[in-house]
C-alpha positions, 0 to 999 in steps of 0.5 A: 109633141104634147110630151116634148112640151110638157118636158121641156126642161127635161129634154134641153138637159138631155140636148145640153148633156148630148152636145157637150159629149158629142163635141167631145167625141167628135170633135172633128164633126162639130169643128167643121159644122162651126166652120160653115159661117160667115162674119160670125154667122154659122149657117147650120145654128142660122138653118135651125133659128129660121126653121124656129122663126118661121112659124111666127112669122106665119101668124103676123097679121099687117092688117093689126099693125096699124093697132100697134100705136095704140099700145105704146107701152110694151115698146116702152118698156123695150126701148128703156129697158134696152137702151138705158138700163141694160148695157149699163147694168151689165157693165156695172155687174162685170166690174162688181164681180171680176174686180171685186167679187171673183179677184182673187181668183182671176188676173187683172188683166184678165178680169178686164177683158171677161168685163169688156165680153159682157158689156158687148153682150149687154149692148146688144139686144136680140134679133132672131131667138125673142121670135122663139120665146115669143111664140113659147109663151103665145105672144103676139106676133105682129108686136113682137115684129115691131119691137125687134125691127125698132131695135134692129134700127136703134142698135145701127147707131146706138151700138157703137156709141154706147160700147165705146162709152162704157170701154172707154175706147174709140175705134168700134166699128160695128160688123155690118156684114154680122149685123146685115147678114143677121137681119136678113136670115132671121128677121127679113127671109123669114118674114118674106117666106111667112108672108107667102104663106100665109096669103096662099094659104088664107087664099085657099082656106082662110083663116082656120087653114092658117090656124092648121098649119100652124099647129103642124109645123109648131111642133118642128121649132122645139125640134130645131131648138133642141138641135141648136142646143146641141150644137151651140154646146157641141161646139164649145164642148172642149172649153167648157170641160177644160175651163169649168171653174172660169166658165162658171165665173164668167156665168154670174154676173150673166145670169143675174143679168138675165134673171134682173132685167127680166124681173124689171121689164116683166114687173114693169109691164104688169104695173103698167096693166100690158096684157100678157101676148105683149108683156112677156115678149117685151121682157123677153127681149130685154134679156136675150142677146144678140150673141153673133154680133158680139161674139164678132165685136169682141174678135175684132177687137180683143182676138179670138183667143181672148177673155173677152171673145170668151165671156160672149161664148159663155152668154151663147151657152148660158143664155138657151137654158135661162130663157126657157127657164122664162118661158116657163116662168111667164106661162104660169104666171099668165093668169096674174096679167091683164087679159089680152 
């Protein structure tokens, strides 16, 4: 596995590649994986995730969540980037792109519906991959645990508000079976299983028993991360072959995004002496979205065919890649942070 990490990039270009030709010839197979979901959540991506976020949730400690208050400024940082920047940023990148940049390329009615996609996309942080990038770059666990539980219960009422703000419309109503379902797959599950283990595990070797077998089943999360690529590209194989050009327009403003909320919180936190284990999740989440919830938000409201439906799709297939892309920036840039 020492290979497959070393290689990273080389492997997810390949799953990337894989997934696309796949979808394209056997399509039927990657329609019926996609149909195995419920309010938006496809179990066979939510097999995968967990298997990715249960090594994580092995190296929670509770016994050092009573430290956590000592350390307020990563979950600053989160919480501002979060709820005060990022939805707004987003908003104010769509309307600079597909109502100026790119419109002479797209339809108004069009260009208002990819804007509405990723104001859903920028409203709504993540809950399940930031547990993946966190134990990428070495994170701290228990931390990272706190910061995305805080946001899980900001995003209840926050959410709603704040896309309805920005759409100017009233009638969101967030998917509490997409929202409910989410947190208790990746975050609640999880937990509970890595609580199990863990205690039975330090019960019959310690801590160095932990340690073992976390070292074991790490290597399997790079596994399922790679399957999940390819299936989140299988699944999308057909659009993203009919629709380059528009795919590629509607990645623009998400990638500045992504690559813009990253350089603020990860810059933040090194202004603010954040030892890395803390920093580089904190950034993490501030750039990754919560895609399920609004792939589901964007149906709802704009149907399944919809510009808006689809801009979230693309922030699913863009989002993967450029979060690696991170990982790999934050782990060579460790030694430049205050140590942990």
């Amino acid at each position: 596995m020492g290979l497959f990490e070393r290689l990273l990039s080389v492997w997810v270009g390949l799953a990337i590649a894989c997934g696309i030709v796949l979808g394209l010839l056997v399509p039927g197979v990657f329609e019926f994986l996609a149909s195995l979901e419920y309010a938006k959540v496809n179990f066979p991506v939510a097999v995968l995730i967990w298997a990715m976020v249960f090594p994580m949730m092995v190296d929670v400690d509770f016994t050092s969540l009573r430290q956590i208050g000592s350390k307020p400024r990563g979950i600053m940082i989160t919480l501002v980037v979060n709820w005060l920047i990022k939805p707004f940023s987003m908003a104010a990148l769509g309307v600079l792109f597909f109502r100026y940049v790119f419109a002479d390329f797209i339809p108004t009615d069009d260009a208002e519906s990819y804007i509405a996609g990723l104001i859903l996309l920028g409203a709504a942080p993540c809950t399940a991959m930031v547990f993946v990038w966190s134990q990428l770059t070495k994170g701290d666990a228990t931390y990272t645990l706190v910061q995305v539980s805080l946001n899980d219960a900001i995003m209840v009422f926050a959410f709603a508000p704040i896309v309805a703000f920005l759409l100017g419309v009233t009638d969101i109503t967030i998917p509490w079976e997409t929202l409910l379902l989410s947190v208790a797959l990746y975050v609640i599950l999880p937990l509970g299983a890595g609580i199990v283990t863990r205690q039975t595990l330090k019960a019959s070797g310690g801590e160095p028993a932990v340690k073992a077998f976390l070292g074991r089943v790490k290597p399997f999360s790079v596994i399922g991360l790679l399957t999940t690529i390819v299936l989140l590209f299988g699944f999308q194989g057909q659009v993203i072959v009919s629709s380059p050009m528009l795919i590629a327009l509607i990645a623009v403003p998400i990638l500045l995004q992504s690559y813009g909320i990253f350089a603020l919180a990860y810059g933040a936190a090194y202004l603010l002496k954040v030892p890395h284990k803390i920093a580089a999740p904190c950034a993490m989440i501030g750039t990754s979205n919560f895609f399920e919830l609004a792939v589901a938000v964007a149906i709802s409201l704009y149907g399944l065919n919809s510009g808006a439906a689809l801009a979230t799709v693309v922030g699913v297939l863009v989002e993967v890649p450029v979060m690696l892309s991170l990982v790999a920036f934050a782990n060579r840039t460790r030694t430049g942070f205050k140590a942990d």
